[in-house]
C-alpha positions as CSV (number, residue, x, y, z in Angstrom):
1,X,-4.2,-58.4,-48.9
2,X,-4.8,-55.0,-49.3
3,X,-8.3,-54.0,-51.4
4,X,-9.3,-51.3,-50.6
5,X,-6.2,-49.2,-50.0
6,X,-2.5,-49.7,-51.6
7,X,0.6,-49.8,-49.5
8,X,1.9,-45.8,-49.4
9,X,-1.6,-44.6,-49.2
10,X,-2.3,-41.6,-46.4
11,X,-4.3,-43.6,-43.7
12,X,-7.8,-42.9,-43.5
13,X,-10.1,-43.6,-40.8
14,X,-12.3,-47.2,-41.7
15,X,-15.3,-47.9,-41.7
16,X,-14.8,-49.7,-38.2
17,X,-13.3,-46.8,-36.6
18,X,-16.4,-44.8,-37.6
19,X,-18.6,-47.3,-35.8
20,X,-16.7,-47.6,-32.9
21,X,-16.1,-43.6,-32.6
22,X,-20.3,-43.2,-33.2
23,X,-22.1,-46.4,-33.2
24,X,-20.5,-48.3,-30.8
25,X,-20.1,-45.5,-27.6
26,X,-20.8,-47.9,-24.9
27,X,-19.4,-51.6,-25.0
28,X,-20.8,-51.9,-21.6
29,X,-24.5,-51.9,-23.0
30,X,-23.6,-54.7,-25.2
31,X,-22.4,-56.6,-22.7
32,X,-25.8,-56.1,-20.5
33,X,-27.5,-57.4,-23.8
34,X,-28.5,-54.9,-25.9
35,X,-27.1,-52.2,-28.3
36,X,-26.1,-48.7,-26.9
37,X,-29.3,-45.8,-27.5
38,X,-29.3,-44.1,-30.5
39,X,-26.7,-46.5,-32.1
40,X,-29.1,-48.9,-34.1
41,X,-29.8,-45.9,-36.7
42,X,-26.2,-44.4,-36.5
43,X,-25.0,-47.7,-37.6
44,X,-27.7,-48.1,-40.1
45,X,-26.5,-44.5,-41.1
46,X,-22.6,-45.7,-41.6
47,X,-23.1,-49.1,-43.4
48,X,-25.5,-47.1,-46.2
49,X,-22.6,-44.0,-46.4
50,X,-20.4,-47.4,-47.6
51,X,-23.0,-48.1,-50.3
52,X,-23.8,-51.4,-48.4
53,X,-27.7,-50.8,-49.1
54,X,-30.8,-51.0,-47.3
55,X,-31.2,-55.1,-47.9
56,X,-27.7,-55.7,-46.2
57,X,-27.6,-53.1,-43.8
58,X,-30.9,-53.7,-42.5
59,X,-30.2,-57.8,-42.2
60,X,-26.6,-56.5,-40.4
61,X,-27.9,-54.4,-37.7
62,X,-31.1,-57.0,-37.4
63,X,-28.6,-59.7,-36.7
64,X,-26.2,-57.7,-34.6
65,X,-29.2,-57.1,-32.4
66,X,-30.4,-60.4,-32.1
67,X,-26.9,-61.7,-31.1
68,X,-26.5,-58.8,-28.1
69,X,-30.0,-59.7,-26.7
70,X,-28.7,-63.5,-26.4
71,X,-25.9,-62.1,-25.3
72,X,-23.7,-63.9,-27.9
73,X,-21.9,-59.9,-28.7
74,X,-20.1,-58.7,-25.4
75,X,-17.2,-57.0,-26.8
76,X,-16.1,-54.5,-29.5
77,X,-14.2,-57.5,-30.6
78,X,-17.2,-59.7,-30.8
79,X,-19.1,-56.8,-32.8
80,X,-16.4,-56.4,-35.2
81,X,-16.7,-60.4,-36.3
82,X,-20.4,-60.3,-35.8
83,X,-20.3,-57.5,-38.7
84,X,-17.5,-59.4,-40.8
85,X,-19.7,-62.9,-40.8
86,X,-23.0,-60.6,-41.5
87,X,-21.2,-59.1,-44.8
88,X,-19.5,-62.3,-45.6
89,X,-22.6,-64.5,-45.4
90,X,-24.3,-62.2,-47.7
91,X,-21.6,-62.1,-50.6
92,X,-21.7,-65.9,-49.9
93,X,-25.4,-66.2,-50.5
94,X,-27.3,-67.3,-53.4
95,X,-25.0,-67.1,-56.9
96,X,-21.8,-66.8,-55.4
97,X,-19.2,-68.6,-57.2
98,X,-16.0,-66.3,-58.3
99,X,-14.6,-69.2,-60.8
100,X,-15.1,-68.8,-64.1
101,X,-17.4,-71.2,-66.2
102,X,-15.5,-73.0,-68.8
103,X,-16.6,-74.0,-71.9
104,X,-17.0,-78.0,-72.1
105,X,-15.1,-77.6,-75.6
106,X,-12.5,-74.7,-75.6
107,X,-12.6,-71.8,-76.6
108,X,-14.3,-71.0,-73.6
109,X,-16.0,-67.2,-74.5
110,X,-16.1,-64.4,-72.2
111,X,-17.9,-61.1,-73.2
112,X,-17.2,-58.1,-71.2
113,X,-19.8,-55.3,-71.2
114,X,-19.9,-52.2,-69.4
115,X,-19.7,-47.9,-69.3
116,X,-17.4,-46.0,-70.8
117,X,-14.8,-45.0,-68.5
118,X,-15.6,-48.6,-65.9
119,X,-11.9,-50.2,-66.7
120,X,-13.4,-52.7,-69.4
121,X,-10.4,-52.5,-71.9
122,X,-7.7,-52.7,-68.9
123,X,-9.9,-55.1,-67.4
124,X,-9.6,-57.3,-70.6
125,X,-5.7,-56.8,-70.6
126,X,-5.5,-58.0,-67.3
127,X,-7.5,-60.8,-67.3
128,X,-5.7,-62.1,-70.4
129,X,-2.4,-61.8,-68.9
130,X,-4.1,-63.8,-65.8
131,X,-5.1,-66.7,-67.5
132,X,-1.4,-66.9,-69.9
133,X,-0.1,-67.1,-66.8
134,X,-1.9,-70.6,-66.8
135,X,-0.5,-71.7,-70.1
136,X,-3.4,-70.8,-71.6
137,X,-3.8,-69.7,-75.1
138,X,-5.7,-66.2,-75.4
139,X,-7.4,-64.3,-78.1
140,X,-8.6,-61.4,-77.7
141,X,-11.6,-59.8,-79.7
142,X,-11.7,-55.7,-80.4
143,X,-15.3,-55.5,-80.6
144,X,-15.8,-51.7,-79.9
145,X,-15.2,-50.6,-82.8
146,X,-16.9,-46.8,-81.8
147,X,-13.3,-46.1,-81.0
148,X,-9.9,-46.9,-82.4
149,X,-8.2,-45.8,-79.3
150,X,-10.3,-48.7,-77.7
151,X,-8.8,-51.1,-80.4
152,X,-5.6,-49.7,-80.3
153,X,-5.4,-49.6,-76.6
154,X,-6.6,-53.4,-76.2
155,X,-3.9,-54.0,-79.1
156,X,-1.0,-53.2,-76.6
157,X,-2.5,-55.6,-73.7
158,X,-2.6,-58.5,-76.2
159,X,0.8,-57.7,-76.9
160,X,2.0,-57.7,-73.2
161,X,-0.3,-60.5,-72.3
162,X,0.9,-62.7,-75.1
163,X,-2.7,-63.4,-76.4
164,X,-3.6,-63.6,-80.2
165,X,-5.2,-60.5,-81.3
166,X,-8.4,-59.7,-83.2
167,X,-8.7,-56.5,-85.0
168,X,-11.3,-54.6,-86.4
169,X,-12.1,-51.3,-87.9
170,X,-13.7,-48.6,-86.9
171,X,-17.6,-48.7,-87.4
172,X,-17.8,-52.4,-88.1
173,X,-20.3,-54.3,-87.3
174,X,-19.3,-55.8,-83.9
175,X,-22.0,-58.7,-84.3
176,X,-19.5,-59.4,-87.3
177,X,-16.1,-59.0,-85.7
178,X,-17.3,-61.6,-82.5
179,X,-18.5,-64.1,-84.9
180,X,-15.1,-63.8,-86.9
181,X,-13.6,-63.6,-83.5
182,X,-14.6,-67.2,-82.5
183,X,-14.1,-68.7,-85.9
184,X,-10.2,-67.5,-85.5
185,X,-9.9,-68.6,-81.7
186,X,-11.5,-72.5,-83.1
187,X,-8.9,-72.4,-85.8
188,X,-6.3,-71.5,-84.0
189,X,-7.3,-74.0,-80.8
190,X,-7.3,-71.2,-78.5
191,X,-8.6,-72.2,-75.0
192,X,-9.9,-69.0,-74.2
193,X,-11.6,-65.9,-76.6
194,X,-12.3,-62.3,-74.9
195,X,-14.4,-60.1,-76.5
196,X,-14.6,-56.1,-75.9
197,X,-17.8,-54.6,-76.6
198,X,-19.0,-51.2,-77.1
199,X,-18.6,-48.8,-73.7
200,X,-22.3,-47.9,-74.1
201,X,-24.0,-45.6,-72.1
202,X,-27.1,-47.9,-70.1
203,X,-29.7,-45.5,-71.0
204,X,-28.9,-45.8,-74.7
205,X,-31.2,-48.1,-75.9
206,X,-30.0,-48.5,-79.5
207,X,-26.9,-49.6,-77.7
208,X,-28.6,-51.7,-75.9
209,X,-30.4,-53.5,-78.8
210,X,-26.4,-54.1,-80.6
211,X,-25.7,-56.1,-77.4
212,X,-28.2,-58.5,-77.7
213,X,-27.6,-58.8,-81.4
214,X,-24.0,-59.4,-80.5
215,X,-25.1,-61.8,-77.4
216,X,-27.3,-63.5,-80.2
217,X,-24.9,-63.9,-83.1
218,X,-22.2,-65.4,-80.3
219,X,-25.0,-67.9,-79.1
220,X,-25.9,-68.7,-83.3
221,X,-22.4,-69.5,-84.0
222,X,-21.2,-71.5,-80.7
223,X,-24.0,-73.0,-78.7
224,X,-24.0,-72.2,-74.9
225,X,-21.8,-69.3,-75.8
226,X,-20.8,-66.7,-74.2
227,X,-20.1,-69.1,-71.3
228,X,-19.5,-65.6,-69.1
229,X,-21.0,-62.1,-69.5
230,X,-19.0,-59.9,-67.0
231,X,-20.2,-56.9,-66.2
232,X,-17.4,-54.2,-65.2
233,X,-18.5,-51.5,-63.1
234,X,-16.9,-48.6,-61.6
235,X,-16.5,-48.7,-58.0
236,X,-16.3,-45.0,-57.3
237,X,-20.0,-44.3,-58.4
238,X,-21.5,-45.8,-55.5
239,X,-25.3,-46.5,-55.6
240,X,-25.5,-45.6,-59.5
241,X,-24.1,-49.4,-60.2
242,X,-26.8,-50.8,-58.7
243,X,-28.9,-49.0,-61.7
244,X,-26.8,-49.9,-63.8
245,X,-26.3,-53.6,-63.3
246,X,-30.0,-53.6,-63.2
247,X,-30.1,-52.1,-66.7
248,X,-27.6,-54.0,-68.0
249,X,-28.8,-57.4,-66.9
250,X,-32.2,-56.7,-68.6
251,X,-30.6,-56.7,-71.8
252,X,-28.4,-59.6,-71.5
253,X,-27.5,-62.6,-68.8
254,X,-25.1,-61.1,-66.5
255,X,-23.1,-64.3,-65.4
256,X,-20.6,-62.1,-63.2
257,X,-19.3,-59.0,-61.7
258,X,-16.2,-57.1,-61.9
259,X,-15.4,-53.8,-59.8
260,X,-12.8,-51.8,-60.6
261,X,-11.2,-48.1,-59.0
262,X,-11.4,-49.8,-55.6
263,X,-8.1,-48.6,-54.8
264,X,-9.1,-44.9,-55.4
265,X,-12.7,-45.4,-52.8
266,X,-13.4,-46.5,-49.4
267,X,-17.1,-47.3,-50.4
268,X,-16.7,-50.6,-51.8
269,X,-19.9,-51.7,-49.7
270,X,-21.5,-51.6,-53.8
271,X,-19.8,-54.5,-54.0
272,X,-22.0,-56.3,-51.7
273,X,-25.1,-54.1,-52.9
274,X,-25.0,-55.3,-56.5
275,X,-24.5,-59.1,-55.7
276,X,-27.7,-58.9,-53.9
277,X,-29.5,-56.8,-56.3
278,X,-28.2,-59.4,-59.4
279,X,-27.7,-62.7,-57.5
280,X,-24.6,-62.8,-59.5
281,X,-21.6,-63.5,-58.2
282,X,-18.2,-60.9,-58.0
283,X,-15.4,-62.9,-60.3
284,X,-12.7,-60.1,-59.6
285,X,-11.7,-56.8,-58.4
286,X,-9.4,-54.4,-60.0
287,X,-7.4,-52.4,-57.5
288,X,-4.8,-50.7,-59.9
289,X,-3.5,-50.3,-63.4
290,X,-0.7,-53.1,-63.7
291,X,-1.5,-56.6,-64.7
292,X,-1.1,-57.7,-60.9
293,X,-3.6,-55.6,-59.8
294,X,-6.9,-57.9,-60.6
295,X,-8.0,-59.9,-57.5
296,X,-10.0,-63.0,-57.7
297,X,-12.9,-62.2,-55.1
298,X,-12.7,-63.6,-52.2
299,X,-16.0,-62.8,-49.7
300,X,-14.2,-63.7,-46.3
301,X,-11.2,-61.5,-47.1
302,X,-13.3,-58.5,-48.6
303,X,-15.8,-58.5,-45.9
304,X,-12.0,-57.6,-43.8
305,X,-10.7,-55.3,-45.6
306,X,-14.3,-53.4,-46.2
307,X,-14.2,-53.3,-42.3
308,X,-11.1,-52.0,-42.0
309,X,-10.1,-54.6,-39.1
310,X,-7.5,-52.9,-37.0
């Protein structure tokens, strides 16, 4: 599986090959039992440049250090897995579960929130074709109705993905068009119902205030509902998700994560930053523009491929 690169891509140098060129100049000091001169903050230095954050990387290079001085890290090898289990364990920790929470009662509602320009609408599209692929019947809500290339846009994925459609018109109320939404996906015994919102800016707090209202008017209509808030964000803007999850979960319950754009960055360390700032777990990653493209998350295999193991 290949996450953070695509097959064709020019090779770049990974994140491990950066340790090993400048963190990791001496294996022999390892093996003595202890961690090279020097290399404690130039490691520190690397794992922050791949938006891990301070949390992680500090509890990484604490742990690494511990194992060397019992002697339990000899080798580059043994560094290399030491790091993997380190990054692992902490997308594992707390609110990790990538499955989605289904409804006891179908429809099961998801709400997807986000930034303009984060991958929300092809998010949506994909996601939908995802679950058809389960025999599942789809509808699909056009709440953003600030743009009618969002609407039309999100029209064209229902229509590949085979999910029922919900329109709506520009400057509608979207409080309205998600309460309509779930009285068509009940009437029409749809198992799942997606609903687009608005791609608000987080600063914007009359923005803000519509997304409750819309959380609110879901919740009023169809208790326990939405049964998942994901939160797509951008994985090329580094530490600036963090803030932004932050902002966004003070508005409304962020149940899970989506990053997309990790094909186009080698800093997908924000992934890890963001679960720990939330304690929310990563549902999927998007890693290019066709409907095959969205990843379930799996911790083990991303804490790999964020390495780079060789």
């Amino acid at each position: 599986m290949r996450i953070l690169r695509k097959a064709g891509d020019v090779p770049k140098r990974s994140l491990w090959q950066k340790i090993k060129d400048v963190a990791l100049t001496d294996v022999g000091v390892l093996a003595r039992g202890g961690v090279a001169p020097g290399s404690v903050e130039k490691l520190e230095e690397l794992l922050l440049e791949a938006d891990i954050g301070v949390p992680t990387t500090l509890k990484l290079v604490e742990e690494v250090e511990r194992l060397a001085l019992r002697g339990e890290v000899k080798t580059q090898d043994e560094f290399l897995r030491a790091l993997q289990r380190g990054i692992r364990d902490a997308l594992k920790s707390g609110n990790s579960d990538p499955r989605l929470k289904l409804a006891k009662t179908a429809p099961t509602v998801i709400l997807v929130v986000g930034v303009n320009g984060a991958g929300k609408t092809t998010f949506i599209g994909k996601l939908a074709q995802r679950i058809r692929g389960f025999d599942q019947r789809v509808v699909i809500a056009a709440g953003d109705t600030f743009r009618a290339g969002a609407i039309d846009q999100l029209r064209v994925w229902a229509t590949r993905s085979g999910a029922d459609f919900i329109g709506a018109t520009a400057g509608q109320d979207p409080a309205s068009v998600a309460f309509d939404a779930i009285e068509a996906a009940i009437a029409r015994r749809a198992d799942f119902l997606i609903i687009d919102t608005a791609g608000r800016l987080h600063t914007s707090e009359g923005l803000m205030t519509e997304l409750k209202k819309v959380a609110r008017v879901i919740a009023k209509r169809l208790p326990d509902a939405p049964h998942e808030t994901l939160l797509v964000l951008d994985g090329t803007i580094g530490q600036n998700a963090v803030q932004q999850a932050k902002l966004f979960a003070a508005a409304v319950p962020i149940t899970g994560l989506v990053v997309t754009k990790l094909d186009g960055t080698a800093r997908g360390g924000v992934v890890v930053a963001v679960h720990e700032a939330l304690d929310v777990p990563v549902k999927y990653l998007g890693v290019g523009e066709t409907g095959e493209d969205l990843l379930q998350f799996d911790a083990a295999e991303f804490a790999k491929e964020l390495l780079g193991e060789e």
